[in-house]
N, CA, C and O atoms as a GROMACS GRO file, in nm:
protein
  624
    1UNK      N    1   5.051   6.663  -0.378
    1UNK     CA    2   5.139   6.562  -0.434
    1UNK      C    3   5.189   6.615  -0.567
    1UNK      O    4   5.105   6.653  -0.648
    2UNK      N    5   5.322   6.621  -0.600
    2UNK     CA    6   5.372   6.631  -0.698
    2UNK      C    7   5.340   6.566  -0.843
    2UNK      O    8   5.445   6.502  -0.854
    3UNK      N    9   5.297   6.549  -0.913
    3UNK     CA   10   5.288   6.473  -1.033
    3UNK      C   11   5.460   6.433  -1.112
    3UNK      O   12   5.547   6.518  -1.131
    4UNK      N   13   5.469   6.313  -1.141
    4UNK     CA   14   5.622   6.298  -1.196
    4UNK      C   15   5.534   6.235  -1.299
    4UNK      O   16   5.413   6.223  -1.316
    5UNK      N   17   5.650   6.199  -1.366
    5UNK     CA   18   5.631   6.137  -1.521
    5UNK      C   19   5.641   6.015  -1.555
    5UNK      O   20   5.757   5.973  -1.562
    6UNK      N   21   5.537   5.925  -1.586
    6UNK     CA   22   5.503   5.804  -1.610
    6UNK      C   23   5.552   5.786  -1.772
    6UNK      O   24   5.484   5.847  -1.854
    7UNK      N   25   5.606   5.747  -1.795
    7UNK     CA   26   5.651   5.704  -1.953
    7UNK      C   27   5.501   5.601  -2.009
    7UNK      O   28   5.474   5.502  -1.942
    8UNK      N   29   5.438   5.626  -2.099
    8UNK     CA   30   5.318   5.612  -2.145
    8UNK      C   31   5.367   5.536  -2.308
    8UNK      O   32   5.313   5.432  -2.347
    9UNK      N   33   5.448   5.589  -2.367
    9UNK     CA   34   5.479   5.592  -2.521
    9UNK      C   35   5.603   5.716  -2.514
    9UNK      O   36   5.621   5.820  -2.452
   10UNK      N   37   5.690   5.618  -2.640
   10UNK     CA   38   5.761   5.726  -2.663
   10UNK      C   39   5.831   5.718  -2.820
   10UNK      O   40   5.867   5.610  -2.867
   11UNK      N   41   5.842   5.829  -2.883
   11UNK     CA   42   5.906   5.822  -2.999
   11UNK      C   43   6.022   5.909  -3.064
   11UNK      O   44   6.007   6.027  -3.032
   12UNK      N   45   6.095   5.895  -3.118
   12UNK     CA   46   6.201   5.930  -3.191
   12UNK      C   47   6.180   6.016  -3.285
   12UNK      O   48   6.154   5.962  -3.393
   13UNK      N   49   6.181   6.147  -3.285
   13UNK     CA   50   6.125   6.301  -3.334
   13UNK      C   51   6.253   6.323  -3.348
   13UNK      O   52   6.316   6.304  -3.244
   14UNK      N   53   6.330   6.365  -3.464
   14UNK     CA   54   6.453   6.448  -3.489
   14UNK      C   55   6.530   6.423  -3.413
   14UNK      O   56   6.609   6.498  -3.356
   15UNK      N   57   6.515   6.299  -3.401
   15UNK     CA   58   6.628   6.284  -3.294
   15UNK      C   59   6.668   6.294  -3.122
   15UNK      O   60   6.762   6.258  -3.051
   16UNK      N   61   6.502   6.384  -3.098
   16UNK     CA   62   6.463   6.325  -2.975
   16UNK      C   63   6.352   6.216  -2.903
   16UNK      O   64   6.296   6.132  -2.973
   17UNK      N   65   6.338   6.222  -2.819
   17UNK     CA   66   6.254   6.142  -2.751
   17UNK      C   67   6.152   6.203  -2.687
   17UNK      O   68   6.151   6.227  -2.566
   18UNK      N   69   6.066   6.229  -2.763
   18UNK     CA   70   5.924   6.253  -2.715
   18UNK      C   71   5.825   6.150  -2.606
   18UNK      O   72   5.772   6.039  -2.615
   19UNK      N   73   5.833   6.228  -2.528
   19UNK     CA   74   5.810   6.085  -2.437
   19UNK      C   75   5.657   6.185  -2.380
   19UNK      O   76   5.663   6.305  -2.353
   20UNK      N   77   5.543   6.109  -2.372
   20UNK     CA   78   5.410   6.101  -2.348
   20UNK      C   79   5.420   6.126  -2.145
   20UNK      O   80   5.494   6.050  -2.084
   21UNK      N   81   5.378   6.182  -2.105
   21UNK     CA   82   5.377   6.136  -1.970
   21UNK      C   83   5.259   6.200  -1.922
   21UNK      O   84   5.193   6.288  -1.977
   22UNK      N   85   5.236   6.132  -1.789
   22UNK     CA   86   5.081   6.132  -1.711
   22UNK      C   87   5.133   6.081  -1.520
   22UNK      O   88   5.197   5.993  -1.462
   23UNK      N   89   5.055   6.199  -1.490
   23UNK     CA   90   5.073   6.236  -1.367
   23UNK      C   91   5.015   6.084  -1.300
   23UNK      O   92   4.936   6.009  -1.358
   24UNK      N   93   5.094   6.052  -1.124
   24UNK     CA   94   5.116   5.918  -1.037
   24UNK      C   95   4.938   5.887  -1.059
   24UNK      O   96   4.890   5.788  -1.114
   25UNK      N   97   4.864   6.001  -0.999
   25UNK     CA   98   4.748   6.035  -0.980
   25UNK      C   99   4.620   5.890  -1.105
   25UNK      O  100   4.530   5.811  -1.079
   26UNK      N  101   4.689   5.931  -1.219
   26UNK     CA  102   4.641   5.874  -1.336
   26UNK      C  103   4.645   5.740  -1.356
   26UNK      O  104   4.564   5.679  -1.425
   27UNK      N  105   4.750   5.686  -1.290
   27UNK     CA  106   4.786   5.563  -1.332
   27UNK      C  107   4.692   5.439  -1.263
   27UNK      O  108   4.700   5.320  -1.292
   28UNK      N  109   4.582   5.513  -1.145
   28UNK     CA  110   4.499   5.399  -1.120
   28UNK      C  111   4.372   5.490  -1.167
   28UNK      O  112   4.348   5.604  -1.127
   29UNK      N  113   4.272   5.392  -1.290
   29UNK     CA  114   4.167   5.463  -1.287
   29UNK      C  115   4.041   5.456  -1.189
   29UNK      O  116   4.024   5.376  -1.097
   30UNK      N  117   3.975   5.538  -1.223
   30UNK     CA  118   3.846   5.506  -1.134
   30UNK      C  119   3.778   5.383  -1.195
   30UNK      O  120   3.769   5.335  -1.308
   31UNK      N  121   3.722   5.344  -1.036
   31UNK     CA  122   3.620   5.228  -1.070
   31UNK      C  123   3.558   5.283  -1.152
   31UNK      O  124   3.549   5.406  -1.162
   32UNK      N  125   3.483   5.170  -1.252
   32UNK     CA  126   3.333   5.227  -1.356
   32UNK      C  127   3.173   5.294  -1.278
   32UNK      O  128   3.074   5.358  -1.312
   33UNK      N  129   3.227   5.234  -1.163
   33UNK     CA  130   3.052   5.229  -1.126
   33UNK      C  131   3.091   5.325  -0.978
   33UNK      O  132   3.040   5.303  -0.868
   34UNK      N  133   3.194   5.434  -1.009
   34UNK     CA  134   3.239   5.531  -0.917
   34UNK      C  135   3.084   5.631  -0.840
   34UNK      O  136   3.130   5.685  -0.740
   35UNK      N  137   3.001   5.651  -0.848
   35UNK     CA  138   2.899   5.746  -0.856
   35UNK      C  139   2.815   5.642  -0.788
   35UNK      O  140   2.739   5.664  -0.693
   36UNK      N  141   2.838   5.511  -0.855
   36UNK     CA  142   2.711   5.422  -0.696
   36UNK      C  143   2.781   5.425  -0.596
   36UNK      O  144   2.738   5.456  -0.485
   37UNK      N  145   2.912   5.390  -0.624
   37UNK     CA  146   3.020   5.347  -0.507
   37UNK      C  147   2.979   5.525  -0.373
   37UNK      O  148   2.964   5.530  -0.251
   38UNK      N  149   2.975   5.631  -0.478
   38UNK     CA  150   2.978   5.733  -0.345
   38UNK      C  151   2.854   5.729  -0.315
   38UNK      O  152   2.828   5.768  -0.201
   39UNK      N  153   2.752   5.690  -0.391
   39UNK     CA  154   2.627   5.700  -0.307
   39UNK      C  155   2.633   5.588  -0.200
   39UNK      O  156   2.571   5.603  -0.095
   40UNK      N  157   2.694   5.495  -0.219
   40UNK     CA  158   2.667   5.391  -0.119
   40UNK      C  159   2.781   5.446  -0.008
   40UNK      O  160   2.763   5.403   0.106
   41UNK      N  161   2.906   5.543  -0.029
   41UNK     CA  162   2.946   5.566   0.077
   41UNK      C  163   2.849   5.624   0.202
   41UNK      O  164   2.809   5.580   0.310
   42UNK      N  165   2.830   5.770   0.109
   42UNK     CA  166   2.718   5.855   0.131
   42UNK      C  167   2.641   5.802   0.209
   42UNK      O  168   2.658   5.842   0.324
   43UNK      N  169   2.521   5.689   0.190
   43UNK     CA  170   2.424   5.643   0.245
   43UNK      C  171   2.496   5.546   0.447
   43UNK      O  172   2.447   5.553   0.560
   44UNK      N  173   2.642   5.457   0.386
   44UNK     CA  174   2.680   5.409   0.519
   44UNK      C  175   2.746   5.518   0.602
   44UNK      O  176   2.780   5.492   0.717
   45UNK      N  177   2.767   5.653   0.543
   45UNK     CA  178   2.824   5.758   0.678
   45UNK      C  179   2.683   5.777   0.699
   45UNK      O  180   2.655   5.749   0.816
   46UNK      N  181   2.570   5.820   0.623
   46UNK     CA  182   2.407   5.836   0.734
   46UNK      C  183   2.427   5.724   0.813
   46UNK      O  184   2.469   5.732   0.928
   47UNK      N  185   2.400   5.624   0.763
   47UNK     CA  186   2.369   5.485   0.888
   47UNK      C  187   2.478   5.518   0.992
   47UNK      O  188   2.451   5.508   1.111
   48UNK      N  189   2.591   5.554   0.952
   48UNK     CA  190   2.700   5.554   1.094
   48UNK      C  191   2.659   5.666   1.181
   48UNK      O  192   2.641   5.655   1.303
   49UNK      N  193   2.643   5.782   1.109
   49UNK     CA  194   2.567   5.889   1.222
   49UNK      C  195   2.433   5.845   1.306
   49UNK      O  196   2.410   5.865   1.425
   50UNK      N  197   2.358   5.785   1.220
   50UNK     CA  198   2.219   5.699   1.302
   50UNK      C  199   2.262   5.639   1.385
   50UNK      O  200   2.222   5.674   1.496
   51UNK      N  201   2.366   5.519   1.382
   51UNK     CA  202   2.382   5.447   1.454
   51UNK      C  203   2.510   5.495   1.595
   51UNK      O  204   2.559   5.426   1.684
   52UNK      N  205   2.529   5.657   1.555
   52UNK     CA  206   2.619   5.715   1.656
   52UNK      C  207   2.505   5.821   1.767
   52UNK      O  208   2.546   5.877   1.868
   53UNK      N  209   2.392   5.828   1.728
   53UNK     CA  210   2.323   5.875   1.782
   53UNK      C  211   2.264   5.759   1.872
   53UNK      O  212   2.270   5.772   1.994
   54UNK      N  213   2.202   5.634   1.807
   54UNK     CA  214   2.188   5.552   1.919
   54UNK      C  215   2.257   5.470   1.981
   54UNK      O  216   2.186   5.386   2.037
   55UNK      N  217   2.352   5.459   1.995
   55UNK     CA  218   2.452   5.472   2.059
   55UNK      C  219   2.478   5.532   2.192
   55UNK      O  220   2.479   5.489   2.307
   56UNK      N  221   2.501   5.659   2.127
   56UNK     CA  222   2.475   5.742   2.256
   56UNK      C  223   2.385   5.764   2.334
   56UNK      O  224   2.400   5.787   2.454
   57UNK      N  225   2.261   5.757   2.263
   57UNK     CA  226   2.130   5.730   2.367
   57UNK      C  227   2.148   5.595   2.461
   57UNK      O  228   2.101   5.591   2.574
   58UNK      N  229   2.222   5.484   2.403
   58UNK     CA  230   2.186   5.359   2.520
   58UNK      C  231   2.315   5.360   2.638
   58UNK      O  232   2.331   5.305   2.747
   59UNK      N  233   2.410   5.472   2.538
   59UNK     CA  234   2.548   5.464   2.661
   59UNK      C  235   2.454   5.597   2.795
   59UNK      O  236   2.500   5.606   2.909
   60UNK      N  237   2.342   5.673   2.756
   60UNK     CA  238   2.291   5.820   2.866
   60UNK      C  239   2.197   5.724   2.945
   60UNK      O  240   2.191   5.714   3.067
   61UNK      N  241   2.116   5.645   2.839
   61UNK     CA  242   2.016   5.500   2.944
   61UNK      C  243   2.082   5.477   3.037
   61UNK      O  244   2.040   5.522   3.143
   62UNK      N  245   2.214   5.396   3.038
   62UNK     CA  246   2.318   5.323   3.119
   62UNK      C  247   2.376   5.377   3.208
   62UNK      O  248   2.413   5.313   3.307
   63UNK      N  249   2.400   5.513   3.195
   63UNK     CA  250   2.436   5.616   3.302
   63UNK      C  251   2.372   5.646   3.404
   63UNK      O  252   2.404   5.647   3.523
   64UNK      N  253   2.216   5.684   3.319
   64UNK     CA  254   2.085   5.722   3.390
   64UNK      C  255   2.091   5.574   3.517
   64UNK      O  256   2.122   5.585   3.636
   65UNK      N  257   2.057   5.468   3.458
   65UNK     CA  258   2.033   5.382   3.543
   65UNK      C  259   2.139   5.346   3.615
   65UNK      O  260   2.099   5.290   3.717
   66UNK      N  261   2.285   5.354   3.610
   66UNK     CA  262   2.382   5.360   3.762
   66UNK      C  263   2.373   5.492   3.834
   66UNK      O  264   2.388   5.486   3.956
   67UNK      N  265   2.353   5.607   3.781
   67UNK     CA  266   2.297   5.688   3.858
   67UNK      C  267   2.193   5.676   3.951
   67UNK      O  268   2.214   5.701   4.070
   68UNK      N  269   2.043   5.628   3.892
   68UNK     CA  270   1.980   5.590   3.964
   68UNK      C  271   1.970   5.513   4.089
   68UNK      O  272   1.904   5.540   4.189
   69UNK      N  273   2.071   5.379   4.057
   69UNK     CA  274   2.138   5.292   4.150
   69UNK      C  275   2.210   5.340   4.244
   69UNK      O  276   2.180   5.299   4.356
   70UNK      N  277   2.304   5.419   4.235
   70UNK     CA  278   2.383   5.503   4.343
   70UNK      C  279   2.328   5.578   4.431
   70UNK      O  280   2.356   5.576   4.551
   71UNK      N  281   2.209   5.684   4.354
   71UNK     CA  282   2.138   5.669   4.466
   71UNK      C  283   2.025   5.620   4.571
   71UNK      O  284   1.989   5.664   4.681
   72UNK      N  285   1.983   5.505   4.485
   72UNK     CA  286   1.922   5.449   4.593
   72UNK      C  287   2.006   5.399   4.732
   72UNK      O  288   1.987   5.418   4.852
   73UNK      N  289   2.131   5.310   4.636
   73UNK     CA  290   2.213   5.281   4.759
   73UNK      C  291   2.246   5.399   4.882
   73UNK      O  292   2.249   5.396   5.005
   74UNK      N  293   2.266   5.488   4.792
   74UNK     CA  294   2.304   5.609   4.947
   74UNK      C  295   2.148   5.648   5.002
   74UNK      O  296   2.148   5.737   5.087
   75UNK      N  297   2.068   5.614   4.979
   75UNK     CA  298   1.938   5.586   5.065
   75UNK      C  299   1.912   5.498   5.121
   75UNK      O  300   1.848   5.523   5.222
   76UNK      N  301   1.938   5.367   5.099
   76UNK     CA  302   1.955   5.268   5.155
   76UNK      C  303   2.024   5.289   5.272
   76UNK      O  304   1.972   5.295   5.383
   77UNK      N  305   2.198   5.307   5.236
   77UNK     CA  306   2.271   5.393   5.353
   77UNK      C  307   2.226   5.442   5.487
   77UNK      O  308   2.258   5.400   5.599
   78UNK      N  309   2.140   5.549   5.450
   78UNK     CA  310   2.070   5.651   5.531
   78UNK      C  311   2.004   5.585   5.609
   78UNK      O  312   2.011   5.586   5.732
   79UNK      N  313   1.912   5.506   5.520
   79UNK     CA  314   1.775   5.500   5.616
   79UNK      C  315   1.821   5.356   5.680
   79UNK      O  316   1.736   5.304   5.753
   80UNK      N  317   1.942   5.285   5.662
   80UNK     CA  318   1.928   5.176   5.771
   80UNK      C  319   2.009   5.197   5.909
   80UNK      O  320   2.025   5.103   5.987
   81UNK      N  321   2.044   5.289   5.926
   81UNK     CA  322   2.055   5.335   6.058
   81UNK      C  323   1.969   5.416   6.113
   81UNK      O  324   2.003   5.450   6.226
   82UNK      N  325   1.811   5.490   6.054
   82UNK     CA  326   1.721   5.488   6.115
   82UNK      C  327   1.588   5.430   6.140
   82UNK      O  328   1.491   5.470   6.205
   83UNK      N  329   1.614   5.307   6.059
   83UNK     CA  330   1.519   5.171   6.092
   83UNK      C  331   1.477   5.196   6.197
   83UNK      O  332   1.528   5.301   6.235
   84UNK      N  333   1.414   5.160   6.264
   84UNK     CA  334   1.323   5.119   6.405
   84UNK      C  335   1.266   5.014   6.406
   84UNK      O  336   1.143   5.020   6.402
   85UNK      N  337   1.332   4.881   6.412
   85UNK     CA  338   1.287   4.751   6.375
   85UNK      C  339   1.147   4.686   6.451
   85UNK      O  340   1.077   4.590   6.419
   86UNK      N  341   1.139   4.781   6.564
   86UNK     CA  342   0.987   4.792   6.634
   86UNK      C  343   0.900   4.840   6.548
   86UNK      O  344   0.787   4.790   6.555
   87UNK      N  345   0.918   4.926   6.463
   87UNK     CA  346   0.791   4.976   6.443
   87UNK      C  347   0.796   4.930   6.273
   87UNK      O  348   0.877   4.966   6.188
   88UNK      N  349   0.669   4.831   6.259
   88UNK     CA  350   0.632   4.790   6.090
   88UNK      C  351   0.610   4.899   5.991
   88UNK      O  352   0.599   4.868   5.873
   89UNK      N  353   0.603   5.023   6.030
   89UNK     CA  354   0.604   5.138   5.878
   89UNK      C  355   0.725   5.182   5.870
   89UNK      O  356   0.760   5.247   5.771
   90UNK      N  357   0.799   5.159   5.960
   90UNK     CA  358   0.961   5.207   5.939
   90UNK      C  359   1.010   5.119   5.884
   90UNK      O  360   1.117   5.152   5.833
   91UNK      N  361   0.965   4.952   5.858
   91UNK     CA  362   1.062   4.878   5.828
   91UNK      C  363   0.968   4.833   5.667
   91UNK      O  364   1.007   4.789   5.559
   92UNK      N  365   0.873   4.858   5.705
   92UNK     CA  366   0.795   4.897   5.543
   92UNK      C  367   0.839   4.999   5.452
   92UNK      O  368   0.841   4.974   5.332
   93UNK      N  369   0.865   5.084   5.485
   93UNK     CA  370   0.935   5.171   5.439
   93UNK      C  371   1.042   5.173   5.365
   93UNK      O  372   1.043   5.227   5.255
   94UNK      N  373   1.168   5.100   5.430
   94UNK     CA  374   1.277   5.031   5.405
   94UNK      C  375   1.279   4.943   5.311
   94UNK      O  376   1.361   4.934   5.220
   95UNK      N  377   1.162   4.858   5.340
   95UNK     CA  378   1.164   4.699   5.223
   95UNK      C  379   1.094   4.792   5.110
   95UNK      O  380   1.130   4.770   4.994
   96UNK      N  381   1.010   4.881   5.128
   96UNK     CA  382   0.986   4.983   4.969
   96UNK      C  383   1.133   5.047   4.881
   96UNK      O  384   1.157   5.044   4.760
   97UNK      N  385   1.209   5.102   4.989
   97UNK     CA  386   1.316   5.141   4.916
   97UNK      C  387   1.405   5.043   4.888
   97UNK      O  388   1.491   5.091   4.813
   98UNK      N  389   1.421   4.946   4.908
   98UNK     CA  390   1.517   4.805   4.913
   98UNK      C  391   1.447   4.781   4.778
   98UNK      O  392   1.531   4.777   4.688
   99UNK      N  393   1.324   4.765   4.737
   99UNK     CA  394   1.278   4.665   4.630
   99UNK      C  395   1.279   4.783   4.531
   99UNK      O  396   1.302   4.743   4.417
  100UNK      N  397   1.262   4.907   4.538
  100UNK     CA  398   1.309   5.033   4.403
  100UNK      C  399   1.468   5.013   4.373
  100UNK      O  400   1.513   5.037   4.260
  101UNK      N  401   1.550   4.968   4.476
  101UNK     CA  402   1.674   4.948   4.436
  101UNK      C  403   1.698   4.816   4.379
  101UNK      O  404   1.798   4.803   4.308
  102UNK      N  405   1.609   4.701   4.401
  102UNK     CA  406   1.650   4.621   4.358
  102UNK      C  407   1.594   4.608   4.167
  102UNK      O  408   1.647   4.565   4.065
  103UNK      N  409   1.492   4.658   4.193
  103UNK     CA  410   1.406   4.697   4.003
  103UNK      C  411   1.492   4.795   3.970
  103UNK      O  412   1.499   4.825   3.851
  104UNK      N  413   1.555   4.850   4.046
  104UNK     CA  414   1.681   4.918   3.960
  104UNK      C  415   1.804   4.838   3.896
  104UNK      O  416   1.843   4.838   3.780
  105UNK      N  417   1.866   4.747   4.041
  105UNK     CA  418   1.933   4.701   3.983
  105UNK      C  419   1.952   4.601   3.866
  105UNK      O  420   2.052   4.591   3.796
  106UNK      N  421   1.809   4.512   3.856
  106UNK     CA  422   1.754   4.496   3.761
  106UNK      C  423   1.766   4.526   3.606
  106UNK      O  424   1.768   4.451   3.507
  107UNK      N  425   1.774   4.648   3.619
  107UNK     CA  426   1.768   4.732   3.469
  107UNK      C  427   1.875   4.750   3.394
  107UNK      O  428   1.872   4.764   3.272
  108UNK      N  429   1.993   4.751   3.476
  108UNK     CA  430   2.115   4.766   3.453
  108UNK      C  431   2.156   4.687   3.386
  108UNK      O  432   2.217   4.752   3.301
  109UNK      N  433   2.171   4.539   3.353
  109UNK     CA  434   2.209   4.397   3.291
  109UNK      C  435   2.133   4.428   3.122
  109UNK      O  436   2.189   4.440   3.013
  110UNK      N  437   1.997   4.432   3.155
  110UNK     CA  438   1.972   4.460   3.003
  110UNK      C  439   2.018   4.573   2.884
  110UNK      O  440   2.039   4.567   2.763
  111UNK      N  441   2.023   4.738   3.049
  111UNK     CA  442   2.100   4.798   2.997
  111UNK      C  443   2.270   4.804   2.917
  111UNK      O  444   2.307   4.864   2.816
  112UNK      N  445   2.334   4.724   3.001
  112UNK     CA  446   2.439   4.673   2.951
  112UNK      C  447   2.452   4.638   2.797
  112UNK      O  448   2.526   4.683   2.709
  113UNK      N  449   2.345   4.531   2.796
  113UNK     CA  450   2.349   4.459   2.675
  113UNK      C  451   2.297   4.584   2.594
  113UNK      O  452   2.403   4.637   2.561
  114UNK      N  453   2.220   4.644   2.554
  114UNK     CA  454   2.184   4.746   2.539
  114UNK      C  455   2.287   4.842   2.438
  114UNK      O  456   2.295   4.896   2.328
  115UNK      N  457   2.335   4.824   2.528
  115UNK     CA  458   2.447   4.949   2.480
  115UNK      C  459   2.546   4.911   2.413
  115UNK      O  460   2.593   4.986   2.328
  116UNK      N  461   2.621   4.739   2.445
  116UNK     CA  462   2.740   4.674   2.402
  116UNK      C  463   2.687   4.607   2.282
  116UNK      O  464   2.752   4.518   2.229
  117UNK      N  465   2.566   4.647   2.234
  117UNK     CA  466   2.476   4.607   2.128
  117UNK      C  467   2.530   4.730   2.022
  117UNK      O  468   2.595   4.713   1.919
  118UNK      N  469   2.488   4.842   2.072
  118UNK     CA  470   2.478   4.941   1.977
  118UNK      C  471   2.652   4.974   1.957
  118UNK      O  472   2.713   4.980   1.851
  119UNK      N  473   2.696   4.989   2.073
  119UNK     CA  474   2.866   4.974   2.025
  119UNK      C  475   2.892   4.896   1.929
  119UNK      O  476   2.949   4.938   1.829
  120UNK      N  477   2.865   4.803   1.938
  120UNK     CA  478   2.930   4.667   1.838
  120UNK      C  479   2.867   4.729   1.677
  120UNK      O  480   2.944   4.747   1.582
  121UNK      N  481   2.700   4.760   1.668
  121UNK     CA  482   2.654   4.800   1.551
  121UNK      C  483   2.727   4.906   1.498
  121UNK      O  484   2.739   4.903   1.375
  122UNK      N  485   2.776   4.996   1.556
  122UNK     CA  486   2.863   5.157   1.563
  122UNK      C  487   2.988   5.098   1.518
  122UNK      O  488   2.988   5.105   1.396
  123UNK      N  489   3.088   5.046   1.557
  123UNK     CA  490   3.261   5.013   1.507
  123UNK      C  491   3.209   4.918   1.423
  123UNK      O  492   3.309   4.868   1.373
  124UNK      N  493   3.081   4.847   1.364
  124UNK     CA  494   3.088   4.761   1.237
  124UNK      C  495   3.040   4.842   1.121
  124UNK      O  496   3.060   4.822   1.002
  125UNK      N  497   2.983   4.924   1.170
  125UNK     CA  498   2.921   5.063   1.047
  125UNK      C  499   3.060   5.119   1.007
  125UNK      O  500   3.105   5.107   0.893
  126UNK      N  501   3.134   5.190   1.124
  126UNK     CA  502   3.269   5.263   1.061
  126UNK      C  503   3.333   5.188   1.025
  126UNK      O  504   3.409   5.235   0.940
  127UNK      N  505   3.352   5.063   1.048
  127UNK     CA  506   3.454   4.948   0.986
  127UNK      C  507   3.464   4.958   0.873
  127UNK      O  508   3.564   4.994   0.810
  128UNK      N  509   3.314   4.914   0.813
  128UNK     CA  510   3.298   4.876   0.681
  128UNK      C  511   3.278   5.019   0.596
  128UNK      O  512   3.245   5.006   0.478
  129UNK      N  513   3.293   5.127   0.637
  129UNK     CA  514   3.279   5.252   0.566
  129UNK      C  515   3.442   5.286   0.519
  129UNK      O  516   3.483   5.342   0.417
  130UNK      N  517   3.520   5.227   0.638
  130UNK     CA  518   3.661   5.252   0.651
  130UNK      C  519   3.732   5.141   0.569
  130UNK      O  520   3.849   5.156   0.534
  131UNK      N  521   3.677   5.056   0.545
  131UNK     CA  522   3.703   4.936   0.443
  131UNK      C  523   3.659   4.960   0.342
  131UNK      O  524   3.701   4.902   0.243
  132UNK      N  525   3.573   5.043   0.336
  132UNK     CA  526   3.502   5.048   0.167
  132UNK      C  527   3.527   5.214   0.115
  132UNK      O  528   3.509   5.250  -0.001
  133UNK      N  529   3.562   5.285   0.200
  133UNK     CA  530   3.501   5.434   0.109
  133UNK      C  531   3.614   5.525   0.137
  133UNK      O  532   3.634   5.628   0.073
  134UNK      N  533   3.693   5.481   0.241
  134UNK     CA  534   3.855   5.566   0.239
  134UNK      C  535   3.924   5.595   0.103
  134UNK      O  536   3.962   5.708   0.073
  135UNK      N  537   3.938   5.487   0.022
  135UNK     CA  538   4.014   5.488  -0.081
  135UNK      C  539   3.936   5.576  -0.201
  135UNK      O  540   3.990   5.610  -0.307
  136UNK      N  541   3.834   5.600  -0.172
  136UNK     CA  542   3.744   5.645  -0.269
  136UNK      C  543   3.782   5.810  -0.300
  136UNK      O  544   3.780   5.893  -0.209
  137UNK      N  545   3.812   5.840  -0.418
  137UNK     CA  546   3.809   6.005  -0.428
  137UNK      C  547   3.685   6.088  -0.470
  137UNK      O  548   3.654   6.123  -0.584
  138UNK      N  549   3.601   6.121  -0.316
  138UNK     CA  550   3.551   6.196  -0.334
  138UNK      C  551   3.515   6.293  -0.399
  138UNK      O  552   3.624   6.350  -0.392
  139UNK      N  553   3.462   6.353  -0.450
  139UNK     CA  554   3.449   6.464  -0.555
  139UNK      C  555   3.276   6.527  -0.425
  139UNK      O  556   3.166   6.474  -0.404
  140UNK      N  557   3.342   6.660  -0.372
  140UNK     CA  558   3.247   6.714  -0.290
  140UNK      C  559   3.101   6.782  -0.361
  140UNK      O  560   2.992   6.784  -0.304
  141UNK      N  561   3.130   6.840  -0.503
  141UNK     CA  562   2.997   6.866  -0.556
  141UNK      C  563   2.951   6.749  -0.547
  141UNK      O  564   2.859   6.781  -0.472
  142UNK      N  565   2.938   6.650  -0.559
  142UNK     CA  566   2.854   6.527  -0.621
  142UNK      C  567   2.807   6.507  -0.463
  142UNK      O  568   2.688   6.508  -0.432
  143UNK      N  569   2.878   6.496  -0.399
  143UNK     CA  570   2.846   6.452  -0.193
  143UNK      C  571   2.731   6.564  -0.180
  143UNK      O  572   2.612   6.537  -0.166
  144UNK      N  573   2.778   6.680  -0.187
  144UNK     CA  574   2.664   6.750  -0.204
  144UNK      C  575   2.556   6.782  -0.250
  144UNK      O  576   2.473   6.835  -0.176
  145UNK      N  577   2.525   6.757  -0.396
  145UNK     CA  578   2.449   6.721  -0.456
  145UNK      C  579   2.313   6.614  -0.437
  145UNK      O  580   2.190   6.620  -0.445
  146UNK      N  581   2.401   6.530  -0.411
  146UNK     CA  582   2.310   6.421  -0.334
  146UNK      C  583   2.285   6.375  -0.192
  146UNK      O  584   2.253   6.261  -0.158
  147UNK      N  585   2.305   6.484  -0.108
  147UNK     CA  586   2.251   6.507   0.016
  147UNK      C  587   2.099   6.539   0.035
  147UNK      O  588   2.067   6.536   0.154
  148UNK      N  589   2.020   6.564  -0.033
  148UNK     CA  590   1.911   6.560  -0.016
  148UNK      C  591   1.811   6.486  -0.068
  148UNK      O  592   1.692   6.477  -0.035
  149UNK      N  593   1.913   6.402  -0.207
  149UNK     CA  594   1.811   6.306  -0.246
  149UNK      C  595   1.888   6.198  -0.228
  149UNK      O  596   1.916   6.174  -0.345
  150UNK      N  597   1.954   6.097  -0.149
  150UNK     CA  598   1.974   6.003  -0.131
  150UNK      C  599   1.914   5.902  -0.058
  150UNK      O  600   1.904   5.898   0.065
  151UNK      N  601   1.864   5.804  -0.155
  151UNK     CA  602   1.772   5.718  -0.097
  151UNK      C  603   1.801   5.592  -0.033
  151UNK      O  604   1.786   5.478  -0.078
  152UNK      N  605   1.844   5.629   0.076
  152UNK     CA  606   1.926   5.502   0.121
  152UNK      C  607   1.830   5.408   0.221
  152UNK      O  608   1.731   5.436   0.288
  153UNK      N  609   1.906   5.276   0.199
  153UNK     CA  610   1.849   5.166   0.302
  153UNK      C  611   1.794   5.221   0.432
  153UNK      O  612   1.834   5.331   0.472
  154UNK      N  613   1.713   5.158   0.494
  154UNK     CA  614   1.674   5.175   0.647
  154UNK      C  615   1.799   5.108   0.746
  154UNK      O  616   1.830   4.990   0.732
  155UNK      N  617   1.862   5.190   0.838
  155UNK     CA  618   1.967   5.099   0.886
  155UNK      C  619   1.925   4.984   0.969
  155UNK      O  620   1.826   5.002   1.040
  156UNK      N  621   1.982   4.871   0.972
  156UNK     CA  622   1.970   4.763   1.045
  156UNK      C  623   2.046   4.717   1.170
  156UNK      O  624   2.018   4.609   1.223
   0.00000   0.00000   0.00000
């Protein structure tokens, strides 16, 4: 960004106009309490990475378990065209794999919630990071600096 010239003060020197100027940059200062403000950025991008990791663990749960489901069903599939409705271990058999599919399907609903849990916690972490710490001018020594001692909240 270019810096132009903000008229600040000006005075009448021999007849010119000495005019004071200060770059666009200048004209908003920093907050006072700039240095908590980045630690507290600092600390909600950890919580957003925490909370992008679990995340992703409950969206691989959710996978895992329609995976699982799919194939029971294509076992299900299989084995009910070789039922033998005469014979009780063939059809024992069947009601074993019927009831693993059904404790499967089972799992899936909580999984759901599960996951549309941790989504929701995930876009309210970046929300409020994106509401609070965009505008902020970083200064990367200091981000760095306090990467190893930042003592931040436990995320919730």
């Amino acid at each position: 960004m270019k810096p132009f010239c903000v008229l600040w003060g000006a005075a009448l020197v021999g007849g010119a106009v000495l005019a004071i100027c200060s770059s666009a940059e200048a004209q908003v200062p920093p907050p006072p309490n700039l240095p908590a403000e980045m630690t507290a950025c600092l600390c909600l991008q950890q919580a957003t990475g925490t909370l992008a990791a679990e995340k992703d663990a409950k969206a691989q749960a959710l996978a895992s378990f329609n995976r699982q489901l799919a194939d029971l069903d294509a076992q299900l599939a299989s084995e009910r065209t070789r039922v033998d409705t005469n014979n009780p271990d063939s059809v024992s058999r069947y009601k074993a794999l019927l009831e693993r599919r059904d404790a499967a399907f089972g799992q899936i609903s909580p999984a759901q919630a599960d996951a549309a849990r941790a989504v929701a916690r995930y876009n309210a972490s970046v929300d409020e990071y994106n509401q609070r710490c965009t505008r902020i001018p970083f200064d990367p020594g200091f981000a760095a600096a306090m990467q190893g001692r930042l003592a931040c909240p436990p995320v919730q």
